[in-house]
N, CA, C and O atoms as a Tinker XYZ file with bonds, in Angstrom:
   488  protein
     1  N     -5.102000  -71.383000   29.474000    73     2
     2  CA    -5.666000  -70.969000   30.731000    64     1     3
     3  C     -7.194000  -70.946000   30.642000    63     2     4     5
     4  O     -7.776000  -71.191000   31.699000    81     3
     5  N     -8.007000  -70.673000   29.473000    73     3     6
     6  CA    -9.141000  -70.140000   29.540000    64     5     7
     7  C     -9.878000  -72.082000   29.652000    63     6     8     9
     8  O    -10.950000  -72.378000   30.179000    81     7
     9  N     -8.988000  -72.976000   29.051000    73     7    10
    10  CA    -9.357000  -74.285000   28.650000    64     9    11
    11  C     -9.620000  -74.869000   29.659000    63    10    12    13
    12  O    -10.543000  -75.684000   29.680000    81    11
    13  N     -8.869000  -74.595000   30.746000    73    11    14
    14  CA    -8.173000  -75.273000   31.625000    64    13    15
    15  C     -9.458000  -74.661000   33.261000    63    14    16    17
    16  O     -9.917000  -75.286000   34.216000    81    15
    17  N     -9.577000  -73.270000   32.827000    73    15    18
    18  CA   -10.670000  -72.550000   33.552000    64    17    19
    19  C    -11.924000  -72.688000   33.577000    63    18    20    21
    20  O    -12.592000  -72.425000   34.576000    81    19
    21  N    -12.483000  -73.183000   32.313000    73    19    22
    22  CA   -13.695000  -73.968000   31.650000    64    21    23
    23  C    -13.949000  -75.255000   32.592000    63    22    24    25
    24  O    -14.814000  -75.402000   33.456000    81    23
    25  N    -13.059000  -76.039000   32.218000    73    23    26
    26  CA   -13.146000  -76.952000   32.707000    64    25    27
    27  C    -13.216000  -77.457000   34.388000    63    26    28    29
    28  O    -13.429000  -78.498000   35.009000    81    27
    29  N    -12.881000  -75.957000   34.691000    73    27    30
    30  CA   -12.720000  -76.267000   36.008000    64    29    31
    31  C    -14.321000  -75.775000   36.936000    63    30    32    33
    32  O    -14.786000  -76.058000   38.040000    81    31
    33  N    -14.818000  -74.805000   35.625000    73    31    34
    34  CA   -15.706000  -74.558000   35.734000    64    33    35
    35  C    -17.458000  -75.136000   35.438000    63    34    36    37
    36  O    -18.650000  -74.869000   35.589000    81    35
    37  N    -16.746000  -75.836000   35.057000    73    35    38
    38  CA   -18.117000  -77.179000   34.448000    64    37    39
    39  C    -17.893000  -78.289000   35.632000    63    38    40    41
    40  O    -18.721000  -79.191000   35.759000    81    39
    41  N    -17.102000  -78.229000   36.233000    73    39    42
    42  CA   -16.730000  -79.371000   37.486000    64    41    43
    43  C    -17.284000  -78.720000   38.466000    63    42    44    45
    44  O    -17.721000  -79.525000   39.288000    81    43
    45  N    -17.486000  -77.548000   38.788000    73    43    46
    46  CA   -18.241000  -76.523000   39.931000    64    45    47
    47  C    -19.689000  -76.621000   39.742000    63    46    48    49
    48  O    -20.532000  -76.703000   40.636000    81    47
    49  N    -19.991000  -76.593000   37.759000    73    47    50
    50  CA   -21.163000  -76.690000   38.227000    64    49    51
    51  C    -21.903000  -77.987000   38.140000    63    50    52    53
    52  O    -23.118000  -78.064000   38.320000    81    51
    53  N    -21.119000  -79.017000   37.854000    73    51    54
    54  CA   -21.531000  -80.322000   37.705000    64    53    55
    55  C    -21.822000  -81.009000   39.348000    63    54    56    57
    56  O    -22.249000  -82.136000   39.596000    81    55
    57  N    -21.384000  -79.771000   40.464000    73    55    58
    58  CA   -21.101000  -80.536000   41.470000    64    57    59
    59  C    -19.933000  -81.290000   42.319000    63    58    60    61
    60  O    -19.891000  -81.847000   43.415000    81    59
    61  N    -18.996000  -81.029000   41.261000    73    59    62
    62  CA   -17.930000  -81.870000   41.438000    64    61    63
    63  C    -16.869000  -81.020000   41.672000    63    62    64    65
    64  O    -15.825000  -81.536000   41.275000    81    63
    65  N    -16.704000  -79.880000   42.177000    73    63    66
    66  CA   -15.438000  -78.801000   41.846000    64    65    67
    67  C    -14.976000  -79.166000   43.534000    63    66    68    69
    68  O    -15.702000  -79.687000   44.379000    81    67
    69  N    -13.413000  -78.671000   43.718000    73    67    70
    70  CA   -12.619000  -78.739000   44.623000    64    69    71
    71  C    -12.299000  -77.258000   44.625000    63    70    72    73
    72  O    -12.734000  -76.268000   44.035000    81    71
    73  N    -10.912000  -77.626000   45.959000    73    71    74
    74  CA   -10.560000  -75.732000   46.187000    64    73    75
    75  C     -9.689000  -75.734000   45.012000    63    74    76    77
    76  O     -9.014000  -74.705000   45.055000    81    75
    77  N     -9.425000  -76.388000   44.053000    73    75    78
    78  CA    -8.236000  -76.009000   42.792000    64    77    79
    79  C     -9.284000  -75.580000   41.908000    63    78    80    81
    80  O     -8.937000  -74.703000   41.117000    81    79
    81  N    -10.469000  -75.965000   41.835000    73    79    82
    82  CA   -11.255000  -75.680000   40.635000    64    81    83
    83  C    -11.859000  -73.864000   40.713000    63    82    84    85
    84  O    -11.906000  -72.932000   39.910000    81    83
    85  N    -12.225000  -74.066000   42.091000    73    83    86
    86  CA   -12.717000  -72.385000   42.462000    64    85    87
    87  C    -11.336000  -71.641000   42.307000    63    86    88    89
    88  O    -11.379000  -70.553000   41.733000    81    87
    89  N     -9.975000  -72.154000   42.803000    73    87    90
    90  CA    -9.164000  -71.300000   42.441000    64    89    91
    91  C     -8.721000  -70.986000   40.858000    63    90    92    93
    92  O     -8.235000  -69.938000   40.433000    81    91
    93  N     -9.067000  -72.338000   40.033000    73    91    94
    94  CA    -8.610000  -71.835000   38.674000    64    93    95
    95  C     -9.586000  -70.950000   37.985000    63    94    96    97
    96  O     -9.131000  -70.226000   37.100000    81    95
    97  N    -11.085000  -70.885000   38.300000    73    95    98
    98  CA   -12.294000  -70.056000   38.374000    64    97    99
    99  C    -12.053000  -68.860000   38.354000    63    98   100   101
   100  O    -12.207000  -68.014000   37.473000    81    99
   101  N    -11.463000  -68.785000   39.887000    73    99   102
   102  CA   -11.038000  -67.207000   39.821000    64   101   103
   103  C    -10.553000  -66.143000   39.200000    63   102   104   105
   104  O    -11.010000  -65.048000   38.872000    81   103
   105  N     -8.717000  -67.122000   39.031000    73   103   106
   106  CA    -7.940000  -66.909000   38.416000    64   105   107
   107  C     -8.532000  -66.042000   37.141000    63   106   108   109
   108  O     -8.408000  -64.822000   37.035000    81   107
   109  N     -9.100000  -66.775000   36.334000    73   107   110
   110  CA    -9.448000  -66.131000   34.674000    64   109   111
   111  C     -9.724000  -64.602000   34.699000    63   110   112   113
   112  O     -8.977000  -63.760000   34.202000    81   111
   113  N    -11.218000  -64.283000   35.521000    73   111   114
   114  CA   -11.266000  -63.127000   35.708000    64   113   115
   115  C    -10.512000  -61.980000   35.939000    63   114   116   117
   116  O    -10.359000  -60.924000   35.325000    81   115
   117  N    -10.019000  -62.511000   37.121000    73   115   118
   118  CA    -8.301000  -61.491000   37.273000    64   117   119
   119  C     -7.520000  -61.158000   36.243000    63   118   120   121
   120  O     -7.276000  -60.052000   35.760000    81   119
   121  N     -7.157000  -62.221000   35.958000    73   119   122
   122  CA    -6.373000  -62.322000   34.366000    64   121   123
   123  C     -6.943000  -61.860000   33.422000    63   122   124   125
   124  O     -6.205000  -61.898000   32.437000    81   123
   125  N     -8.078000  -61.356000   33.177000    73   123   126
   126  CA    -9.006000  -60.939000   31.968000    64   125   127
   127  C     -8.711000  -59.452000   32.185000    63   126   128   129
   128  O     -8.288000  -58.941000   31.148000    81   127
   129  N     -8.792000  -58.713000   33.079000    73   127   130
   130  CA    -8.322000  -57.619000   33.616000    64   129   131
   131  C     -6.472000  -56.931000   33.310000    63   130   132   133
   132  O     -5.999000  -55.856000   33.679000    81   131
   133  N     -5.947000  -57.829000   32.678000    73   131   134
   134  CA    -4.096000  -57.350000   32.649000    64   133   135
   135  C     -4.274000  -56.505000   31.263000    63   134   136   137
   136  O     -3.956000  -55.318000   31.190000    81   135
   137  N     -4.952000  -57.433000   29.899000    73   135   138
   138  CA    -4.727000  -56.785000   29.186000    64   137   139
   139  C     -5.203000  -55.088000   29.038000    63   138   140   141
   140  O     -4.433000  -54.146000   28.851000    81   139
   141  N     -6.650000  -55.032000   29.177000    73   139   142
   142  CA    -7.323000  -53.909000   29.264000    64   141   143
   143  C     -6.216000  -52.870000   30.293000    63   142   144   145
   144  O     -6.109000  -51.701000   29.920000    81   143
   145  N     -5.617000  -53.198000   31.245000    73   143   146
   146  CA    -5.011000  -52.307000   31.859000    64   145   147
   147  C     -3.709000  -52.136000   31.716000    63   146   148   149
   148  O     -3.090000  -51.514000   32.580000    81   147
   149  N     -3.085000  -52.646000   30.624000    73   147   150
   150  CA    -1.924000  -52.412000   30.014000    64   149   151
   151  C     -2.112000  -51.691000   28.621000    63   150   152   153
   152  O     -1.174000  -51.225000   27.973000    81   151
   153  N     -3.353000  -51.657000   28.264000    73   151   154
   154  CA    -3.556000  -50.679000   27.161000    64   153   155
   155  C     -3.869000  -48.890000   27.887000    63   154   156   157
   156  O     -3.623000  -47.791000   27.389000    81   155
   157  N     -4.416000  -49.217000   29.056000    73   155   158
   158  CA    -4.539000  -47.781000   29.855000    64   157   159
   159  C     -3.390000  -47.298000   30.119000    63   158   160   161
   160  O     -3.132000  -46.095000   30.103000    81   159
   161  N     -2.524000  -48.291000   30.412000    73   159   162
   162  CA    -1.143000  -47.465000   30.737000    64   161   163
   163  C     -0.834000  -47.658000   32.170000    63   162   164   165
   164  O      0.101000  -47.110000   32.754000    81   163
   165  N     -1.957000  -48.733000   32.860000    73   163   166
   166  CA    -1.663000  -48.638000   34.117000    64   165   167
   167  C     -0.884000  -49.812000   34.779000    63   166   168   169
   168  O     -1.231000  -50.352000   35.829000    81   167
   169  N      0.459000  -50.217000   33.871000    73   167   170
   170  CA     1.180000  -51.413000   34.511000    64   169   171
   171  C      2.242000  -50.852000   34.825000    63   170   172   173
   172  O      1.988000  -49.659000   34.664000    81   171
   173  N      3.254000  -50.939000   35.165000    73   171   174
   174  CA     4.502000  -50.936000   35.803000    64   173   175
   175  C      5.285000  -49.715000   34.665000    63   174   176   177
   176  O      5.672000  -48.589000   34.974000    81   175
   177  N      5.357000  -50.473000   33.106000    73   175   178
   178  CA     5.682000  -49.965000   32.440000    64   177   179
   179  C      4.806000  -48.873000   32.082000    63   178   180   181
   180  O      5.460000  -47.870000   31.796000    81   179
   181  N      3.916000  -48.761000   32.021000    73   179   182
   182  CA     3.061000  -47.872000   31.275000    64   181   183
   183  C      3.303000  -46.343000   32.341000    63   182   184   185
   184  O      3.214000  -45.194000   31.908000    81   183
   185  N      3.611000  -46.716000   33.752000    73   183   186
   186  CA     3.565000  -45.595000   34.301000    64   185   187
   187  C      4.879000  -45.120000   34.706000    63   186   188   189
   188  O      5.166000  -43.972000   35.047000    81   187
   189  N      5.661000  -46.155000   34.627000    73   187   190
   190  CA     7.442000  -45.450000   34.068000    64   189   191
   191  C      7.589000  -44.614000   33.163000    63   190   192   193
   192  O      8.215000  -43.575000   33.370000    81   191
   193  N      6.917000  -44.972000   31.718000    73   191   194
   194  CA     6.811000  -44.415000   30.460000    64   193   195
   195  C      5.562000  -43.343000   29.560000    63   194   196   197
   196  O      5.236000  -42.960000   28.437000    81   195
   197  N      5.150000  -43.224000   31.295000    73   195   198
   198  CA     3.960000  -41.916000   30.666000    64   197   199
   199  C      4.152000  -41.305000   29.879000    63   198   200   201
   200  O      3.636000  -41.479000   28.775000    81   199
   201  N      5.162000  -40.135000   30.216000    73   199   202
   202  CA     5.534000  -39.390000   29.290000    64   201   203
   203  C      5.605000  -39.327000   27.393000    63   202   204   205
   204  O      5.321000  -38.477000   26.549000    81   203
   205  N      6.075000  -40.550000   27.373000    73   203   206
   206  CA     5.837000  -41.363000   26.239000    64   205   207
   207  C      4.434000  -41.157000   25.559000    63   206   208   209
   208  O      3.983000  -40.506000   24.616000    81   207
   209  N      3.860000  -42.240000   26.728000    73   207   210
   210  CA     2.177000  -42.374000   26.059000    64   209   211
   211  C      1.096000  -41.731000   26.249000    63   210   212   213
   212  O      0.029000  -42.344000   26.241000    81   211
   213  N      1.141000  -40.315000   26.467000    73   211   214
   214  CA     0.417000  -39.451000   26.936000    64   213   215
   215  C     -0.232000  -38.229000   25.830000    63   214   216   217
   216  O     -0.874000  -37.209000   26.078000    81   215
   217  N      0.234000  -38.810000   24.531000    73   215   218
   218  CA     0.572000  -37.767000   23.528000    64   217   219
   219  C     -1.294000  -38.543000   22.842000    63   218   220   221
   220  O     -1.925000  -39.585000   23.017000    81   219
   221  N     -1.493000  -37.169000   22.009000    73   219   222
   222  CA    -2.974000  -37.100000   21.801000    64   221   223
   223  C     -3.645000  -38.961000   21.084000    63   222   224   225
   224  O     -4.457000  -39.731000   21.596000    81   223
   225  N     -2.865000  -39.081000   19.792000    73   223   226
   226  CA    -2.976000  -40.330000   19.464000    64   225   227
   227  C     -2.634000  -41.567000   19.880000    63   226   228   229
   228  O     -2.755000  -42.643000   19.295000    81   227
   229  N     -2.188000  -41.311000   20.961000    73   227   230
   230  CA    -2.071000  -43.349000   21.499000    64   229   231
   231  C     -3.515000  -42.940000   22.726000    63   230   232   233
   232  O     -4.232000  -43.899000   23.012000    81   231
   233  N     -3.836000  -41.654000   23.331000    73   231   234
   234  CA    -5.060000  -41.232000   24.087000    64   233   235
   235  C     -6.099000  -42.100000   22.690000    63   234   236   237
   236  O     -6.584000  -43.223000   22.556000    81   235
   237  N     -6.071000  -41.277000   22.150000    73   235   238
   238  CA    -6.971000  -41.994000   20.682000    64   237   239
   239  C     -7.532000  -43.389000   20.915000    63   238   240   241
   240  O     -8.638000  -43.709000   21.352000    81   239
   241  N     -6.410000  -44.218000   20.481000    73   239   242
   242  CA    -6.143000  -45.403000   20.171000    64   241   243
   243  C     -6.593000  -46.062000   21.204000    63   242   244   245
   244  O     -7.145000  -47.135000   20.961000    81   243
   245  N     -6.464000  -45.513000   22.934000    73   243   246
   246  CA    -6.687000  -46.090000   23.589000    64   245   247
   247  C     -8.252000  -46.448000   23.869000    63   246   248   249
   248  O     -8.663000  -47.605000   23.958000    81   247
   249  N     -8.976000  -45.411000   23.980000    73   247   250
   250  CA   -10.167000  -44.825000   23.572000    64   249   251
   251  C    -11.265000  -45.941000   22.690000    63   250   252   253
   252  O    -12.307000  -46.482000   23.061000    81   251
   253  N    -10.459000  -46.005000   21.277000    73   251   254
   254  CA   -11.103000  -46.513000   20.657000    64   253   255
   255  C    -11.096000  -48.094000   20.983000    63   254   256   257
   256  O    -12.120000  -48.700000   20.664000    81   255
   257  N    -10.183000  -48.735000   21.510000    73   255   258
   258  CA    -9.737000  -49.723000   22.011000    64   257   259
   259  C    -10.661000  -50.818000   23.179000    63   258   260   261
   260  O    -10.884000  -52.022000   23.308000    81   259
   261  N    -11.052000  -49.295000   23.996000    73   259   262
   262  CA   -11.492000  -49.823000   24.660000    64   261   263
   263  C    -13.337000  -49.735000   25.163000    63   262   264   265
   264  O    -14.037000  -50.235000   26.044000    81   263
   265  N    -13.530000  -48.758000   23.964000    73   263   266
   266  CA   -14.986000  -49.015000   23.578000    64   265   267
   267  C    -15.261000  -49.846000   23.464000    63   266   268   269
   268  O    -15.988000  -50.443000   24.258000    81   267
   269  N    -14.496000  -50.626000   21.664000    73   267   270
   270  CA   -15.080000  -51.775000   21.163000    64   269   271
   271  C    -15.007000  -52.894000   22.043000    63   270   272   273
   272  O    -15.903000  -53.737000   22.052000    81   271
   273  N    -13.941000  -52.970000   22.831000    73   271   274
   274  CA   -13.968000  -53.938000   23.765000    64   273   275
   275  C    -15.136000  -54.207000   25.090000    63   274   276   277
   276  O    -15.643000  -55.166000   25.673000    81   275
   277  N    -15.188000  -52.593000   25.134000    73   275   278
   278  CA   -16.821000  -52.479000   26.037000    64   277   279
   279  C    -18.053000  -52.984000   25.366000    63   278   280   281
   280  O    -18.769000  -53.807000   25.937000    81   279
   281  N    -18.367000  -52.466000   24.019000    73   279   282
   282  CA   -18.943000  -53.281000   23.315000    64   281   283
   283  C    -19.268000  -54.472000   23.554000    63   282   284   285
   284  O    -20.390000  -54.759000   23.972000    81   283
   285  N    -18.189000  -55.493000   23.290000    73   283   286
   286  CA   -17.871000  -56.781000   22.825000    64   285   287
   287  C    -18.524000  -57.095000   24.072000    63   286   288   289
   288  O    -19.646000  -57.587000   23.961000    81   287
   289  N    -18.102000  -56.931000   25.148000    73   287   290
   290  CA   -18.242000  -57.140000   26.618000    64   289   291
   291  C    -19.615000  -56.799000   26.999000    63   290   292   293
   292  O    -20.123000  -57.721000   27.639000    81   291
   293  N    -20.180000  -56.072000   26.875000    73   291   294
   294  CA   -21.914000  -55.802000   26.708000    64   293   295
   295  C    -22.538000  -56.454000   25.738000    63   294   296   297
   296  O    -23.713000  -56.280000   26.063000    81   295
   297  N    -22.551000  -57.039000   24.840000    73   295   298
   298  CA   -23.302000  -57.520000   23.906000    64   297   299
   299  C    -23.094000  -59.439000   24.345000    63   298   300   301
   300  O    -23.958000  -60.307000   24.470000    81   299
   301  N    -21.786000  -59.504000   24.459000    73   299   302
   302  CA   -21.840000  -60.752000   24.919000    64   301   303
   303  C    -22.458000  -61.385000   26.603000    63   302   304   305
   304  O    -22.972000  -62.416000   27.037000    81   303
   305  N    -22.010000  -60.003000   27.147000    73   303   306
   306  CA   -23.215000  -60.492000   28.711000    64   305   307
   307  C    -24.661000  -60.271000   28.776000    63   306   308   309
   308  O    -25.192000  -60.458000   29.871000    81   307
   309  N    -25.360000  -59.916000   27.825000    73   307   310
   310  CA   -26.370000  -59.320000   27.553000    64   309   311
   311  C    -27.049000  -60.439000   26.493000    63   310   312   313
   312  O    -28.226000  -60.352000   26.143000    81   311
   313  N    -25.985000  -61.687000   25.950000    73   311   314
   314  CA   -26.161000  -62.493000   25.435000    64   313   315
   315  C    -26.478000  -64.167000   26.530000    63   314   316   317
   316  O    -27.267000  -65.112000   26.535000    81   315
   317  N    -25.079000  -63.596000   27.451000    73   315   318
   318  CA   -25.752000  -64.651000   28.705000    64   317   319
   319  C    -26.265000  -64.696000   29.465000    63   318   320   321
   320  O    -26.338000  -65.652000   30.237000    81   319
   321  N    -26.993000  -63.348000   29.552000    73   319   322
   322  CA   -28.246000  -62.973000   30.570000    64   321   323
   323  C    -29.519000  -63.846000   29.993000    63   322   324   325
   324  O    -30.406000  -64.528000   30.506000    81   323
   325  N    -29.058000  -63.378000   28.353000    73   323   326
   326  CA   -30.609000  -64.292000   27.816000    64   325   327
   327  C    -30.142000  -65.965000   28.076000    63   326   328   329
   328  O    -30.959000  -66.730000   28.588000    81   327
   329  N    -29.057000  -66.345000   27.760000    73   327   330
   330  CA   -28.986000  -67.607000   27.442000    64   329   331
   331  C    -29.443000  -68.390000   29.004000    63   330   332   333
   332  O    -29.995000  -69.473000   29.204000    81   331
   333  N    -29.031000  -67.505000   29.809000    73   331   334
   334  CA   -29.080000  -67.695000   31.371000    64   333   335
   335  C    -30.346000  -68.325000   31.825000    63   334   336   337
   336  O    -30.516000  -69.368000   32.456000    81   335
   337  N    -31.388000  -67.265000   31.263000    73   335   338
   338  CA   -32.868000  -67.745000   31.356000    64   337   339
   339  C    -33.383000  -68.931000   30.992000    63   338   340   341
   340  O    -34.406000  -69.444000   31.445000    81   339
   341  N    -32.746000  -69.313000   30.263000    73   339   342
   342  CA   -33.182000  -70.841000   29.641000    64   341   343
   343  C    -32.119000  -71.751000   30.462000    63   342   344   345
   344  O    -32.552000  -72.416000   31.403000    81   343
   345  N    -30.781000  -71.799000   30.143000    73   343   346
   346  CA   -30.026000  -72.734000   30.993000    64   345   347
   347  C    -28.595000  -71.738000   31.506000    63   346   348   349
   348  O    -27.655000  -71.156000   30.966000    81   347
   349  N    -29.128000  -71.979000   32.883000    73   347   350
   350  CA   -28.511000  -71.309000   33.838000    64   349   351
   351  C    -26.659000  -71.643000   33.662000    63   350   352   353
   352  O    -25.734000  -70.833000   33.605000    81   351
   353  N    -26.645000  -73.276000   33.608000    73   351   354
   354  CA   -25.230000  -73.485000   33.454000    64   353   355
   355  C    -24.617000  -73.231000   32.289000    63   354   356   357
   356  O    -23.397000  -73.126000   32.421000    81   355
   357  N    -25.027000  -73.090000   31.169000    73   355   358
   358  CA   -24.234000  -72.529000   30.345000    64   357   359
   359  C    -23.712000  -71.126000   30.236000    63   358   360   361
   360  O    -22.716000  -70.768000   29.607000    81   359
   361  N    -24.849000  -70.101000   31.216000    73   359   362
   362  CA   -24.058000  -68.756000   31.452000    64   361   363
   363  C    -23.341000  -68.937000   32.340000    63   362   364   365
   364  O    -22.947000  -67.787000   32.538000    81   363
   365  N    -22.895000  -69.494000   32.996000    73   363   366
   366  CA   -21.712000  -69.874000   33.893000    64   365   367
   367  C    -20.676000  -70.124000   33.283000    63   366   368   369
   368  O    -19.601000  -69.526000   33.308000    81   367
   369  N    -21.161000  -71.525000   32.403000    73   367   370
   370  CA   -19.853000  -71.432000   31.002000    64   369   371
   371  C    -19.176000  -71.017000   30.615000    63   370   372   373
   372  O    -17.966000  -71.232000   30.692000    81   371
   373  N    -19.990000  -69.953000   29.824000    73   371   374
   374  CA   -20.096000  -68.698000   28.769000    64   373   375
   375  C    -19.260000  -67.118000   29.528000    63   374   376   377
   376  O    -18.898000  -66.070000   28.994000    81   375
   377  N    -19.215000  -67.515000   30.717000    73   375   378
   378  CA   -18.682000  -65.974000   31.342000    64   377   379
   379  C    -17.193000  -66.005000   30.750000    63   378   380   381
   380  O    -16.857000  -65.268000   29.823000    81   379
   381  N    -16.450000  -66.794000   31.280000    73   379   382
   382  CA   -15.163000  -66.700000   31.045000    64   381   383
   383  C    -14.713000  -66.676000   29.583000    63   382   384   385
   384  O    -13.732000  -66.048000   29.188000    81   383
   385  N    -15.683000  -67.568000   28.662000    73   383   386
   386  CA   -15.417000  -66.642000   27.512000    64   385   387
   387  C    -15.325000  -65.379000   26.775000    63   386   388   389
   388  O    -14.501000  -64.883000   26.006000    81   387
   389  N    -16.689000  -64.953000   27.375000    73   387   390
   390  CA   -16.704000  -63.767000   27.106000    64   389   391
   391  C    -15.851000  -62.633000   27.770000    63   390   392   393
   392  O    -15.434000  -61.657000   27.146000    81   391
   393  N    -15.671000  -62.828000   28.883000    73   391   394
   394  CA   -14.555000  -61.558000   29.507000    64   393   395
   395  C    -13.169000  -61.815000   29.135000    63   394   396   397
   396  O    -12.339000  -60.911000   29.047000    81   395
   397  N    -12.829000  -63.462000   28.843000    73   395   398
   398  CA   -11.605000  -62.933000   28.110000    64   397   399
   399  C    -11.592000  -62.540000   26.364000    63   398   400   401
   400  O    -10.829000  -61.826000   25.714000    81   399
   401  N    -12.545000  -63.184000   26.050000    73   399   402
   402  CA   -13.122000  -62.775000   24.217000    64   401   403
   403  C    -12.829000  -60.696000   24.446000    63   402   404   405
   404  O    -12.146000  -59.941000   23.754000    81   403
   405  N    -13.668000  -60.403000   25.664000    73   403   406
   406  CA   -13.728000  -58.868000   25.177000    64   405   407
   407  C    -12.451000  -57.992000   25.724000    63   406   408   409
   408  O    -12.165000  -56.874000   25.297000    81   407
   409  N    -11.680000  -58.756000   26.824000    73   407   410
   410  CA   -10.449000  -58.031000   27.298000    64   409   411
   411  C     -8.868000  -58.651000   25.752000    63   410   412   413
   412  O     -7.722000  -58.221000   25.623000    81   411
   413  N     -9.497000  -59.554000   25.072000    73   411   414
   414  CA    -8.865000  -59.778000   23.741000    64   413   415
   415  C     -8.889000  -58.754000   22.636000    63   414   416   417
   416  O     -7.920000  -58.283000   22.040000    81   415
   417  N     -9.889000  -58.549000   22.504000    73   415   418
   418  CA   -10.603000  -57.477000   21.832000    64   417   419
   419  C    -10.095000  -55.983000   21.844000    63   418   420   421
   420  O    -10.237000  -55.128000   20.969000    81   419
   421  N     -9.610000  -55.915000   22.784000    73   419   422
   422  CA    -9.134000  -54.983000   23.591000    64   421   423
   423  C     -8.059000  -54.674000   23.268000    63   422   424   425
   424  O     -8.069000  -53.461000   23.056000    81   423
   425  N     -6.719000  -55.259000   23.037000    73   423   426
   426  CA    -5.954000  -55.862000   22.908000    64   425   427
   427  C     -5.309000  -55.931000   21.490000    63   426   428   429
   428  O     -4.191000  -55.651000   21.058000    81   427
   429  N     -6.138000  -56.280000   21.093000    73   427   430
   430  CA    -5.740000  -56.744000   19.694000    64   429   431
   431  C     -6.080000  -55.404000   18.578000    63   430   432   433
   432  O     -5.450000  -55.122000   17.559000    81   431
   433  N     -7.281000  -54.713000   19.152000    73   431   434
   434  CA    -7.429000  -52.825000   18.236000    64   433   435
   435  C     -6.442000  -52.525000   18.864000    63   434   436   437
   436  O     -5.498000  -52.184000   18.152000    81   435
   437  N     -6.261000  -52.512000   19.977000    73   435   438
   438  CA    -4.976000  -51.386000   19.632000    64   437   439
   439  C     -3.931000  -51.788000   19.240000    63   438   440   441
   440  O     -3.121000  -50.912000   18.937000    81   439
   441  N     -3.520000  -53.163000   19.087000    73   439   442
   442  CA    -2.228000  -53.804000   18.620000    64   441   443
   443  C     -2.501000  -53.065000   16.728000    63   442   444   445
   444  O     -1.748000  -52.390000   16.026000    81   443
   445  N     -3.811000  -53.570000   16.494000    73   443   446
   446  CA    -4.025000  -53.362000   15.028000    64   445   447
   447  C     -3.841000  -51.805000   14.904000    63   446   448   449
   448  O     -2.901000  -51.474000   14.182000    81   447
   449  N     -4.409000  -51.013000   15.351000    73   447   450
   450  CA    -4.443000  -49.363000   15.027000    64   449   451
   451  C     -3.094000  -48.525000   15.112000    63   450   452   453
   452  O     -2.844000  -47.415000   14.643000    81   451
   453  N     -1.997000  -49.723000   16.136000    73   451   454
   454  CA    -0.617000  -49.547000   16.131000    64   453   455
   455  C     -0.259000  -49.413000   14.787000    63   454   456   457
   456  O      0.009000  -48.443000   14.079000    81   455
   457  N     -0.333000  -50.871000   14.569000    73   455   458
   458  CA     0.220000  -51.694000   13.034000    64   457   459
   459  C     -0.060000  -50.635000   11.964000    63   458   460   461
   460  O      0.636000  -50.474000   10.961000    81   459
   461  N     -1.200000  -49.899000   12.296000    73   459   462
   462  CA    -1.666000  -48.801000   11.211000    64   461   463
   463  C     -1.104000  -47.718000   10.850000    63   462   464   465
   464  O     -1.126000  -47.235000    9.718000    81   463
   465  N     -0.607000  -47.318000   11.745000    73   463   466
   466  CA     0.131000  -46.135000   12.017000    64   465   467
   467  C      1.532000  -46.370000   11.445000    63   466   468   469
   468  O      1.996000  -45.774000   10.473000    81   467
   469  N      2.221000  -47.420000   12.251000    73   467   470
   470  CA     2.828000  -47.545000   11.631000    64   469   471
   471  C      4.058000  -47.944000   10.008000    63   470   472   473
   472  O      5.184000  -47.783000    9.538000    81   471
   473  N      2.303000  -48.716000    9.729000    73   471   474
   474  CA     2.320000  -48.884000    8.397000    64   473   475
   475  C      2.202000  -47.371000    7.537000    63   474   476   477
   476  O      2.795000  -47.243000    6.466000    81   475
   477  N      1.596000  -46.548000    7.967000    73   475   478
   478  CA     1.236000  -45.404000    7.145000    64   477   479
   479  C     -0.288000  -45.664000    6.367000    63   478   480   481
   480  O     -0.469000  -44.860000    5.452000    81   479
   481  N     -1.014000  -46.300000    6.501000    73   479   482
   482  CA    -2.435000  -46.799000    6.534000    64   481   483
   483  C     -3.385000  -45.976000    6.725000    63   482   484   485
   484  O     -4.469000  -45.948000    6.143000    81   483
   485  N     -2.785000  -44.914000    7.997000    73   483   486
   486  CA    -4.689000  -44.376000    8.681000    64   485   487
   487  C     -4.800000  -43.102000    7.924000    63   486   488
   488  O     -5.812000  -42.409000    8.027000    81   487
């Protein structure tokens, strides 16, 4: 998806984009948004199963989760703000990497801090 979004996005700014290209454009962003909000707890399941995930350490986990991912997500737009200044189309590029790079990020600590726990690790 992100390949496929790129590309559709270098055709927008080459001049050349259609209504499929702005729609696959879109798309990413939206989609960059599921994971981060399935680590909050705010999908379908997550709010069937509050009860569940409401207990001090997955709060934790979530927390920490989604700092680093704020992080990731500030340092990398703060990277195409600069890159921006010099060539505009490559922060255009560069967005969709980065928001799905940091909603990955996201994603993947808390998958790991799971793994931890349950390993007996932390």
């Amino acid at each position: 998806m992100v390949v496929l979004s790129l590309m559709a996005v270098s055709r927008i700014v080459a001049g050349e984009g259609d209504t499929g290209d702005f729609l696959w454009a879109a798309l990413l962003p939206l989609c960059a948004w599921i994971v981060p909000l399935m680590v909050l707890g705010w999908d379908r399941e997550g709010q069937r199963d509050r009860k569940w995930l409401e207990d001090e350490l997955t709060r934790e986990w979530r927390g920490r989760a989604l700092s680093l991912g704020f992080l990731v997500l500030m340092a990398g737009m703060s990277g195409l703000y600069l890159v921006g200044l010099y060539r505009p189309e490559w922060a255009i590029l560069g967005f969709p990497v980065v928001l799905t790079g940091a909603a990955g990020v996201v994603g993947l600590r808390y998958a790991w801090l799971d793994g931890q726990a349950e390993g007996g690790d932390e």
